[in-house]
C-alpha positions in Angstrom: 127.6 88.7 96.2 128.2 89.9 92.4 130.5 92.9 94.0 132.5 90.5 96.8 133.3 88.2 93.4 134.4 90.9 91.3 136.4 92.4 93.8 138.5 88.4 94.0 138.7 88.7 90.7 140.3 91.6 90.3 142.6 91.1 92.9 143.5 87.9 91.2 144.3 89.9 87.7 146.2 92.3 89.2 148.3 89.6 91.0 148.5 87.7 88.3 149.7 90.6 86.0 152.4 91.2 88.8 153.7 88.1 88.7 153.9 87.9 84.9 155.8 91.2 85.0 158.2 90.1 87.8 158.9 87.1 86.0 159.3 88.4 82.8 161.9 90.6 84.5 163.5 87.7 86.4 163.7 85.2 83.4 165.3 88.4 81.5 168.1 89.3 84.2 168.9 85.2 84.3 169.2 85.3 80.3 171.5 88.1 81.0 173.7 86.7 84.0 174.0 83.2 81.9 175.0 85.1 79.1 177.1 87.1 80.6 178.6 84.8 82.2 179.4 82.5 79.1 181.0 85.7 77.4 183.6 85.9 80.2 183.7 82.3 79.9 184.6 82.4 76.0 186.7 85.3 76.5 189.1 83.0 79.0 189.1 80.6 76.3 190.1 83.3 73.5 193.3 84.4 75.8 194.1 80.6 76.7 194.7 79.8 72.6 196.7 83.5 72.0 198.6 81.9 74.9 199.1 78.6 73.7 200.7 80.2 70.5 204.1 80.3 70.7 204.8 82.2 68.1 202.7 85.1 67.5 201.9 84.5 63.6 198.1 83.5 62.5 199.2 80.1 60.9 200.3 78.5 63.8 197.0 79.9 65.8 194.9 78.4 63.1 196.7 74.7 63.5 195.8 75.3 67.4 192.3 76.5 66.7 191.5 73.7 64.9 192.8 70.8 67.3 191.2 72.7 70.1 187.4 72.7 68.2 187.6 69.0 67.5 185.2 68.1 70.2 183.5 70.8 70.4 180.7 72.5 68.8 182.6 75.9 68.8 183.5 78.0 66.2 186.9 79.9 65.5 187.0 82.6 63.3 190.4 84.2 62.6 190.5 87.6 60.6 193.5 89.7 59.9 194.2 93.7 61.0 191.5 94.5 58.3 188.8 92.2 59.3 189.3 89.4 56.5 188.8 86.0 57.5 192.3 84.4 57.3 190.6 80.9 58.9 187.4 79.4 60.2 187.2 76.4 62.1 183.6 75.5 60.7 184.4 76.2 56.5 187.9 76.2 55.3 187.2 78.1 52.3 185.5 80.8 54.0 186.2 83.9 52.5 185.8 87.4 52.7 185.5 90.3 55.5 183.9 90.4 59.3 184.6 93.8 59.7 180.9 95.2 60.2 179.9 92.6 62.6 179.5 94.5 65.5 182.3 92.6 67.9 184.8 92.4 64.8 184.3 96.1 64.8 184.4 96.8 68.5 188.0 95.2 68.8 188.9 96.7 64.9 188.1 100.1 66.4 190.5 99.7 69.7 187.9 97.4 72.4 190.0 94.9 74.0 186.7 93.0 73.9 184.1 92.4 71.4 180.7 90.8 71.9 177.7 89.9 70.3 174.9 87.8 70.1 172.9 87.2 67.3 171.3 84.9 64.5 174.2 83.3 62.0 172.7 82.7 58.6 175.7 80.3 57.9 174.5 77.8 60.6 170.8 79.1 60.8 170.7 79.5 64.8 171.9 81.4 67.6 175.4 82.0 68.5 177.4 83.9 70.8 180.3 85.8 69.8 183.0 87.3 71.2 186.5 88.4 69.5 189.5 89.4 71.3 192.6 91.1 69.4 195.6 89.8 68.3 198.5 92.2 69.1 202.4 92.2 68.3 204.5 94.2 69.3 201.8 96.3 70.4 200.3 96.2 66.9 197.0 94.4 65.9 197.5 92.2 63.5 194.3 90.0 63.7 191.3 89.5 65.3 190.3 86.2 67.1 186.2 85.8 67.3 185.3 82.5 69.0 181.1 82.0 68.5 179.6 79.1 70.6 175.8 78.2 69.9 173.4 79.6 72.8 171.3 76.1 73.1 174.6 74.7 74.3 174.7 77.1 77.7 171.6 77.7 77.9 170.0 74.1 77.8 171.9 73.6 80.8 170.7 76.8 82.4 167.2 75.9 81.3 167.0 72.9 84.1 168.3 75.9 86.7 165.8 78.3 85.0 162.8 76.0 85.3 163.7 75.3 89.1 163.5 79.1 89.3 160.2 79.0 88.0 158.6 76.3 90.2 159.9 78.1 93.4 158.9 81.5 91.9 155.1 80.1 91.4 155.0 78.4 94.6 155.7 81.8 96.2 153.2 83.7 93.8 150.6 80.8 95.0 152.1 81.4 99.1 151.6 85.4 98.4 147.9 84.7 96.3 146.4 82.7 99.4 148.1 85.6 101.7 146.6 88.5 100.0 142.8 86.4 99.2 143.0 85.4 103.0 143.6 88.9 104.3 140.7 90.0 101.8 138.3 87.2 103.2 139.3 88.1 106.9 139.0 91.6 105.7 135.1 91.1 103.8 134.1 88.8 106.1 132.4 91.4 108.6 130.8 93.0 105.3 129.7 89.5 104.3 127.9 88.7 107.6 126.7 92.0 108.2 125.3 93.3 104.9 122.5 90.5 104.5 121.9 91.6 108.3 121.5 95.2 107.1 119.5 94.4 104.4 116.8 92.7 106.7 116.8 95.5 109.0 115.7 98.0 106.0 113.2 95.3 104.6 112.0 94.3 107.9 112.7 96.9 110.5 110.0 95.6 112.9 111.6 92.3 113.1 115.3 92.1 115.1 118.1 90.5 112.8 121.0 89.1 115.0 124.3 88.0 113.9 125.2 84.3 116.3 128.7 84.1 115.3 131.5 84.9 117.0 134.9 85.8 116.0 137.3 87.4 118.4 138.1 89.8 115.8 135.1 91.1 115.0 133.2 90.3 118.2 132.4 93.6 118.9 131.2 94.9 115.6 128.9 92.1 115.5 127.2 93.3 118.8 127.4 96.5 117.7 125.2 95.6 115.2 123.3 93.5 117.1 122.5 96.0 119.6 122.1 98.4 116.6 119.4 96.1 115.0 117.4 95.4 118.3 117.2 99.6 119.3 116.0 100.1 115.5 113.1 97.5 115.9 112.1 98.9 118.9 112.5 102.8 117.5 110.0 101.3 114.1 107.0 99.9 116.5 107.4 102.9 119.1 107.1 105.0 115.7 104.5 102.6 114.7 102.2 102.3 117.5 102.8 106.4 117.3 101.8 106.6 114.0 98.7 104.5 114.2 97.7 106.6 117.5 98.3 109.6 115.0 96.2 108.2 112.8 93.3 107.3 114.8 93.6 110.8 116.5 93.3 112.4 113.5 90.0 109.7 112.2 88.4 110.5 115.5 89.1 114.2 115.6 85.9 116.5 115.0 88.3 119.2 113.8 89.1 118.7 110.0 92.9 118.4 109.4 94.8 118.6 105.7 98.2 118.7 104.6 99.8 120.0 101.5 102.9 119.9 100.1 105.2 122.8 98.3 102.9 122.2 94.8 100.2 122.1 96.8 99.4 118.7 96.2 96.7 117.3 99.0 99.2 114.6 101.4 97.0 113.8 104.0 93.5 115.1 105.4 90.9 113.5 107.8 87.5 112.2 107.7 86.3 115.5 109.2 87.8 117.6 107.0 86.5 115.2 104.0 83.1 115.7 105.7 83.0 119.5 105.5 84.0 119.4 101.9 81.5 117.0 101.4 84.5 114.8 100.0 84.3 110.9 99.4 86.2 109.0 102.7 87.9 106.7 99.7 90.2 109.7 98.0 93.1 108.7 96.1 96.0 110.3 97.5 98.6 112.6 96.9 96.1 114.7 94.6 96.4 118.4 93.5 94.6 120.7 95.4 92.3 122.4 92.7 90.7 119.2 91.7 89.7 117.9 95.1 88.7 121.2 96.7 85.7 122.9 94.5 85.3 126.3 96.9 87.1 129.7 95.3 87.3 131.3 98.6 89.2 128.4 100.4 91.4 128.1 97.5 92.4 132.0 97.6 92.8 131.7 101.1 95.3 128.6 101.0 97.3 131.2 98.2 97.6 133.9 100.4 100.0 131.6 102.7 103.6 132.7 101.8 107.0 132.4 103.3 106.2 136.4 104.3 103.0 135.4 106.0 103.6 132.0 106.9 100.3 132.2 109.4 96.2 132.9 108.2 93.6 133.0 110.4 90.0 133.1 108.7 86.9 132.4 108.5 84.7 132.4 105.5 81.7 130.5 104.2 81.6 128.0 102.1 79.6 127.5 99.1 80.5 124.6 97.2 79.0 121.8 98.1 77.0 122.8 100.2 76.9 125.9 103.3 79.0 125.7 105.7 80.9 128.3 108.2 84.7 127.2 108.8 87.0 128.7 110.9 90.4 128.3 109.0 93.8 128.2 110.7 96.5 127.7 108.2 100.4 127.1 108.8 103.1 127.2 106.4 106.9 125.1 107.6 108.9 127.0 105.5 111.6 124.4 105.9 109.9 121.3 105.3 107.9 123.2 102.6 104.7 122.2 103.4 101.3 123.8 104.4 99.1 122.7 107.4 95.4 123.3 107.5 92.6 123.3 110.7 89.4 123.9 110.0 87.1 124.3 112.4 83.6 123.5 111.6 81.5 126.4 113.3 77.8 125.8 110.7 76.0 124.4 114.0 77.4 126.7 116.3 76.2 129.9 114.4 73.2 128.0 113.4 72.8 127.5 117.2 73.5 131.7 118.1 71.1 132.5 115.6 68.0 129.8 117.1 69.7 131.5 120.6 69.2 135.5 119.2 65.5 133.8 117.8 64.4 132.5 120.8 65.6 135.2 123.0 63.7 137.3 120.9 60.8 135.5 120.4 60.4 134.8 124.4 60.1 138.5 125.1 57.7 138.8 122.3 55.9 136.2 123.7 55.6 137.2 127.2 55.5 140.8 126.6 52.4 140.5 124.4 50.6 139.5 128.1 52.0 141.1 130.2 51.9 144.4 128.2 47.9 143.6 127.8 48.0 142.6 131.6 49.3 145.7 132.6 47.2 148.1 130.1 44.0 146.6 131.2 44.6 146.7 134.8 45.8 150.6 134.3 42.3 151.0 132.8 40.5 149.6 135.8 42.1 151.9 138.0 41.8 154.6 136.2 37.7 154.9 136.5 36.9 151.9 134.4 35.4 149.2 137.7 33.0 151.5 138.2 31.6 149.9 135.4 30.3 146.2 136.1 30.3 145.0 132.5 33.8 146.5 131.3 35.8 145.7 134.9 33.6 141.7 133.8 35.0 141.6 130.4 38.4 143.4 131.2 38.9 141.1 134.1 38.6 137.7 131.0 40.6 139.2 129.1 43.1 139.8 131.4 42.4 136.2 132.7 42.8 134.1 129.3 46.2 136.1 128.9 47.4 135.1 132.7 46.4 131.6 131.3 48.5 131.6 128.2 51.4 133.2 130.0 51.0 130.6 132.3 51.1 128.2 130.0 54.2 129.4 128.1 56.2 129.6 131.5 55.1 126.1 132.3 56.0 124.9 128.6 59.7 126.9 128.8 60.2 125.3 131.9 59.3 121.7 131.3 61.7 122.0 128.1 64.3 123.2 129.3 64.2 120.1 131.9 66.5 117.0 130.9 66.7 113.7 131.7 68.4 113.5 135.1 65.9 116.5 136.1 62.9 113.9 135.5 62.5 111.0 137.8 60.8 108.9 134.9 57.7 106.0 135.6 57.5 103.2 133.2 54.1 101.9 133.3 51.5 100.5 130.6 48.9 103.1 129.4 45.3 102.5 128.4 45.2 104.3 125.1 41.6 104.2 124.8 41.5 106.0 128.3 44.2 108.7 127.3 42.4 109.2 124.0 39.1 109.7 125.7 40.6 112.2 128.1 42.1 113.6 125.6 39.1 114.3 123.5 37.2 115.6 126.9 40.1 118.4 127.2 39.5 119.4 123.8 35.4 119.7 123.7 35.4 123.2 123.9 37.1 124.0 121.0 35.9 121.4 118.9 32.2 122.9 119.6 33.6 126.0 119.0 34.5 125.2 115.9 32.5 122.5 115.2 35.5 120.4 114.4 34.6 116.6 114.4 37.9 114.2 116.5 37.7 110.9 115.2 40.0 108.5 117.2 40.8 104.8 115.1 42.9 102.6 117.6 43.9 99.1 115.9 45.7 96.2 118.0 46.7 96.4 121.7 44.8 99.2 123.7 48.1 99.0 126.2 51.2 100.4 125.8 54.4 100.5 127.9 55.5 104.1 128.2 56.3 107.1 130.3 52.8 108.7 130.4 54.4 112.4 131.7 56.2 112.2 127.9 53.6 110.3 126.0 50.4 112.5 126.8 51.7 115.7 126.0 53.1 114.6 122.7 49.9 113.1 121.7 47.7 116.3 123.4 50.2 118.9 121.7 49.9 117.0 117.9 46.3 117.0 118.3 46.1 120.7 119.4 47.8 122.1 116.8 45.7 120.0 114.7 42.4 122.0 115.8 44.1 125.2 116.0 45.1 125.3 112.3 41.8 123.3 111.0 38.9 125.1 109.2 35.8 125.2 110.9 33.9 122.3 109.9 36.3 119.7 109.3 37.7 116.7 110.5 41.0 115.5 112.9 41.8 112.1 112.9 43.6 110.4 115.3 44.7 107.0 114.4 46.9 105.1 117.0 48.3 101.3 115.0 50.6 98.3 116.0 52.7 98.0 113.1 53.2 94.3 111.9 56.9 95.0 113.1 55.3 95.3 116.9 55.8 99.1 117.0 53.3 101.9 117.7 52.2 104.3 115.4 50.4 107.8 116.2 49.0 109.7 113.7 47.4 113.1 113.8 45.7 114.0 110.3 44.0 117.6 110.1 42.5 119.3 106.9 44.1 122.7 107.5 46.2 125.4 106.1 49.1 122.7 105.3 52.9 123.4 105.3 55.2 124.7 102.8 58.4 122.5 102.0 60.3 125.0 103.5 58.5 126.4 106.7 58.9 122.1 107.3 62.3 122.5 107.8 61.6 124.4 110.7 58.3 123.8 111.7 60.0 121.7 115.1 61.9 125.1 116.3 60.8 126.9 119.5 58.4 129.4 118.8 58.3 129.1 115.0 55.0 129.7 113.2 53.7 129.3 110.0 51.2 131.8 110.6 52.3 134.1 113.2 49.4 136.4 113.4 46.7 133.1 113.4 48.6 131.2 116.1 48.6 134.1 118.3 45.2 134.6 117.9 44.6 131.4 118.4 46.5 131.7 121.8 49.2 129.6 121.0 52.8 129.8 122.2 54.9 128.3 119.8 56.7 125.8 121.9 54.1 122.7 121.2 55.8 121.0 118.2 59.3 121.8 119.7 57.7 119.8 123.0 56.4 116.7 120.6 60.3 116.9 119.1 61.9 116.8 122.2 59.5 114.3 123.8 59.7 112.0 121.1 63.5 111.6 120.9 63.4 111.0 124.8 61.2 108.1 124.6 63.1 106.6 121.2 60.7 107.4 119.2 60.3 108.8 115.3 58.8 111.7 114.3 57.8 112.4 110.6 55.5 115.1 108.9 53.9 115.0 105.4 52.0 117.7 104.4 50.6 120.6 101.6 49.4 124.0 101.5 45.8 123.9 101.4 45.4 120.5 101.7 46.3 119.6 105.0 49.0 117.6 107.5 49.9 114.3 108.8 51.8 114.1 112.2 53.3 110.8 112.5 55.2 109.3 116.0 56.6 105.9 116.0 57.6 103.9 119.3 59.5 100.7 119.4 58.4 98.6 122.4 62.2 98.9 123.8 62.2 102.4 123.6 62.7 102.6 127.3 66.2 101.5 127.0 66.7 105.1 125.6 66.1 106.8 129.1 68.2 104.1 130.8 
């Protein structure tokens, strides 16, 4: 608004300052022409009194000089052949000499016309004069200088001058509403469609349209129109693409990061955040070195150049915590700016290594058997069942280790079951009656080892469960409860009804204990604390790893607190809509 005004007004100077000018020039070529005009006027007058002489002597042109100013306000001034004043019309005593007055000295010098205007100190105003020679006998013998005062011509003038001046500034107002209407017509597009523009920048999701309609501009205006429609529909298609971006990125598992040319962080997801171990609420943009802590990522992010605009690597990383990422890094050497996938691969060598363990472990496990299976039975036919009491004792021995390998098949298989392999029974469960049975199965290792099972049950003896899951959780916890108890002691089974309405199992043994960090482990397949004890105790390694995997079928939590050389507590909680979990 500002600019449209300041362009008016300085159209309106400019005009203004052209109109001042041409008048200036106008008023000045009048002046002239009106002056001009009253010279050649004067000059008839000079040559009508030289005629009017009839004898060509001075005296008798002053006698005619003076009757012919007696109505008048002109002056005659006659000078002789040298300039002197011989007689003037306006003082009869005037004296002296008009020769350096510049039309005196025009006609003195040969002119057949002299001219001048100027200020006269005898009268104190403006006159006109103009002097004509006096010639006899082709001689000069005087001058004649007529002078008339200006306001007597120009007064009258003045009325024609003035009328002049009122049609001259009716035309300059004409011409000033010509040129400020062809401006208007000419702004008045930019005046309807600049606020229109401005909304569309503000506002691009919102269409501006512009309702009126000029025949002139009619198809600039749905120009814009259309123009202003296609851009809100281009922001919300860019939008709705951005926010899919976005929540792409939020909901991708792979982490994702962005830097610019100073490498200064511009945009990263939550996964990324989560293997830098990163808060979610990071201010950004935010220079690399203070957000990410690891050296070796860092050194790898430098080694991106316009040379090697590609990396490929993966490396571990220490700070905060371990973790293997798989690094893909691309540098857009145009737009300056780095791009960074990481791929998260901790679990999945964690997983190849439990993979290479268990592998390993399984043909330990089975070839410890089958390798006494096989070394037995070559001794029996070798000479050895000729013997009664050795082929006895070799034939047990080669029994108990069917039995465990046996029992290690039958535990590998029912793990490596899921859910839809199980055709699962909901049904409630006499715990008294399971814990009974349960303490039947183990009688002949608690005699044994004279190992005392006390079973405390508090609240409902019923529970609604899957009893093909529940029992070998419970049997498994209670096993390797015996198994790792001194002779002579005490297992406790206690089975509770939380005030909450949950169940609680716990399995509490006086053995060896745990260290903090065989715990972290203790639910892997085939892990032992005490290798060489569980095997001679004829476990497999796969009972704990069972009670795990049972548990989180059934919804259940499983917790372990426990001490070297003090002993362990087993704990299993069940929520009584844990069957939901299996649904």
């Amino acid at each position: 608004m500002k600019k449209r005004t300041g362009t008016y007004l300085g159209w309106l100077a400019l005009l203004l300052l052209i109109f001042i000018g041409a008048w200036q020039l106008i008023a000045g070529f009048y002046h002239n022409q009106v002056v001009s005009q009253q010279q050649e006027y004067l000059e008839k007058k000079a040559d009508l009194l030289l005629n009017l002489t009839t004898e060509d002597t001075l005296d008798q042109l002053a006698v005619v000089s003076h009757e012919y100013v007696v109505h008048s306000e002109e002056r005659i001034t006659i000078l002789d052949a040298n300039g002197k004043i011989v007689e003037d019309t306006h003082e009869d005593n005037l004296t002296g000499t008009r020769s350096d007055r510049p039309e005196v000295k025009t006609v003195l010098q040969g002119g057949k016309l002299g001219a001048s205007l100027r200020h006269s100190d005898t009268l104190n105003q403006e006159l006109l004069y103009v002097a004509v020679p006096i010639v006899k006998d082709q001689q000069l013998t005087g001058v004649l200088r007529i002078a008339e005062p200006t306001t007597d011509f120009l007064k009258a003038a003045g009325q024609v001058r003035r009328s002049i001046f009122l049609v001259y500034t009716v035309l300059c107002l004409l011409i000033t509403f010509v040129v400020l209407h062809f401006l208007r017509q000419r702004n008045r597009p930019i005046e309807k469609i600049l606020p229109v523009l401005k909304k569309m920048v503000a506002q691009p999701d919102k269409t501006e349209l512009i309702l009126q309609t000029s025949p002139q501009w009619q198809e600039l205006y749905q120009t814009i129109n259309q123009l202003s429609e296609q851009l809100t529909k281009t922001y919300q298609a860019y939008t709705a693409t951005e926010t899919q971006f976005h929540t792409l990125l939020d909901e991708l598992m792979i982490g994702v990061f962005l830097l610019d040319d100073t490498h200064q962080l511009m945009m990263i997801n939550p996964a990324m955040k989560k293997q830098l171990g990163l808060t979610q609420d990071l201010p950004l943009p935010q220079n690399l070195a203070s957000v990410i802590g690891d050296p070796g990522l860092i050194q790898a992010i430098y080694k991106v150049t316009p040379e090697t605009p590609l990396l490929h690597e993966e490396f571990h990383l220490k700070i905060p915590n371990e973790r293997v990422l798989d690094l893909n890094l691309h540098l857009f050497v145009e737009q300056q700016q780095l791009l960074g996938i990481s791929y998260d691969m901790s679990r999945v060598r964690q997983l190849e290594k439990m993979q290479k363990d268990f592998v390993g472990n399984v043909s330990h496990e089975l070839k410890t058997p089958v390798t006494s299976l096989i070394g037995f039975s070559e001794t029996l036919l070798d000479g050895a069942m000729a013997d009664p009491e050795i082929t006895r004792e070799f034939l047990g021995i080669m029994q108990k280790d069917a039995q465990r390998l046996q029992r290690l098949i039958q535990e590998i298989i029912q793990l490596s079951k899921t859910e839809n392999d199980l055709d699962y029974e909901w049904q409630n469960v006499d715990l008294d009656l399971l814990y009974q049975q349960l303490q039947q199965s183990f009688q002949h290792l608690l005699q044994e080892k004279k190992i005392t099972l006390k079973i405390e049950t508090t609240g409902t003896t019923t529970w609604p469960t899957v009893r093909e899951l529940f029992y070998p959780i419970v049997k498994n916890l209670v096993e390797n409860a015996l198994q790792y108890s001194p002779e002579n002691s005490q297992v406790i089974l206690r089975s509770t009804i939380l005030p909450e309405g949950q169940l609680e199992i716990q399995v509490i043994d006086q053995g060896i204990g745990i260290d903090y960090e065989d715990q972290k482990r203790i639910f892997e397949r085939f892990y032992r604390v005490d290798k060489a004890r569980a095997r001679n105790s004829g476990g497999t390694g796969l009972g704990l790893a069972i009670v795990k995997d049972y548990t989180k079928k059934l919804g259940g939590q499983l917790s372990l607190d426990s001490h070297p050389q003090v002993g362990s507590t087993f704990s299993v909680v069940f929520s009584k809509h844990h069957q939901n979990f299996l649904k």
